[in-house]
C-alpha positions in Angstrom: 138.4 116.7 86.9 141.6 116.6 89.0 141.5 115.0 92.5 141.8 118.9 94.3 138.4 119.6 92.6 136.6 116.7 94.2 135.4 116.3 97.9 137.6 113.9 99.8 134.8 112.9 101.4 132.0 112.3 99.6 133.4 112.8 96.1 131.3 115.7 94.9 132.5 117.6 91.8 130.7 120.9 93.0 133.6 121.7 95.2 134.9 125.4 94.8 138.3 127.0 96.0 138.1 130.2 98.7 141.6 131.4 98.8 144.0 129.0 100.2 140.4 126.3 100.7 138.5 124.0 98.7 135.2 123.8 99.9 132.4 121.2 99.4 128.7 122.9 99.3 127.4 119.1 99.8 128.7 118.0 102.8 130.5 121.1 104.1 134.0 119.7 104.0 137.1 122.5 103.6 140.4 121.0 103.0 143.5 122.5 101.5 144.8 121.4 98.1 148.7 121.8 99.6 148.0 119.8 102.7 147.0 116.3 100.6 143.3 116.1 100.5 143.8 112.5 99.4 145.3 111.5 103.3 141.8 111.7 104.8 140.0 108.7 104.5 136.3 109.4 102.4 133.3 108.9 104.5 130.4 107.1 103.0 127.5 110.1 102.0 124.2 108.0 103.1 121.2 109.4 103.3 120.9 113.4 105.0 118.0 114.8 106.1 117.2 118.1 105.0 119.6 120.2 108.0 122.2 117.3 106.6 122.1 114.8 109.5 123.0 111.2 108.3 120.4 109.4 108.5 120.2 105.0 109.6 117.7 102.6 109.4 115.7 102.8 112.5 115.9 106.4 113.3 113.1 108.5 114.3 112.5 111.7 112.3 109.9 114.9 111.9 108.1 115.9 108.9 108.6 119.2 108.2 105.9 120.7 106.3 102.5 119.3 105.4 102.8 117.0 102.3 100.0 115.6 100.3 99.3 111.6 100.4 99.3 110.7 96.4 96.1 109.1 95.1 94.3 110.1 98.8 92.7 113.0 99.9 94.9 112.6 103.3 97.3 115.1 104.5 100.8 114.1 106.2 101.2 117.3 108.8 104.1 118.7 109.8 105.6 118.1 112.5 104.3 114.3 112.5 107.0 112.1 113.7 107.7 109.1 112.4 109.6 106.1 114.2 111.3 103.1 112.6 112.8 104.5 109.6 114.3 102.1 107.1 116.1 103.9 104.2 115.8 102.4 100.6 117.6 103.3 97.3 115.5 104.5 94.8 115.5 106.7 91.6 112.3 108.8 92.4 113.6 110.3 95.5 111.9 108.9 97.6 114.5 107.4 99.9 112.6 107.0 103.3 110.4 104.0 103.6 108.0 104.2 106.8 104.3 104.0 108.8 102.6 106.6 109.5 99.7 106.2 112.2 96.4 107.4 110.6 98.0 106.6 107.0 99.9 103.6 106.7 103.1 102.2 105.2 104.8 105.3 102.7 108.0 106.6 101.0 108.6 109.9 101.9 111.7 112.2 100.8 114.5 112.9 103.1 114.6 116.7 101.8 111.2 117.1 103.9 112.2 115.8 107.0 114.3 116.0 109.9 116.2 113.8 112.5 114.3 113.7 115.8 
């Protein structure tokens, strides 16, 4: 794949041209193949929440929809909040490490949350 295809900034290979404009359904990026993509510098992708907000370690974010406690009986509602974030790499998914009062220390998904 040539270097016009890809995102400039966070190196997705879903980008897609619109006329004279690449455009990156990832991160939202446009950029115009003529102009030299490659000048801008790439910024890192990190974790997004699910409206696309980065997220750091520390934030505060909201659950957005009730989500079922594996192995428990316990329901995380939405619109909990949950303070102290610390983000973790991992291959299930399940990228947000965190306490929950009521429930205890859990991963959660960054798709079902947002940045409070």
């Amino acid at each position: 794949m040539t270097d016009a295809t890809q995102c400039p900034h966070c190196r997705s290979e879903h980008a897609y041209q619109d006329r004279d404009l690449w455009i990156c359904p990832e991160c939202g990026h446009e950029w115009s193949a003529v102009a030299g993509a490659t000048l801008d510098a790439p910024v890192e992708a990190g974790v997004r929440d699910a409206h696309g907000n980065v997220l750091a370690d520390g934030d505060s974010v909201i659950v957005m929809k009730d989500l079922k406690v594996k192995g428990s009986s316990s329901v995380v509602k939405g619109g909990t909040k949950v303070r102290n974030i610390r983000l973790q790499d991992a291959t299930d998914g399940h990228n947000i490490a965190c306490k929950i009062d009521g429930i205890g220390a859990m991963n959660l998904k960054s798709e079902f949350v947002k940045k409070a």
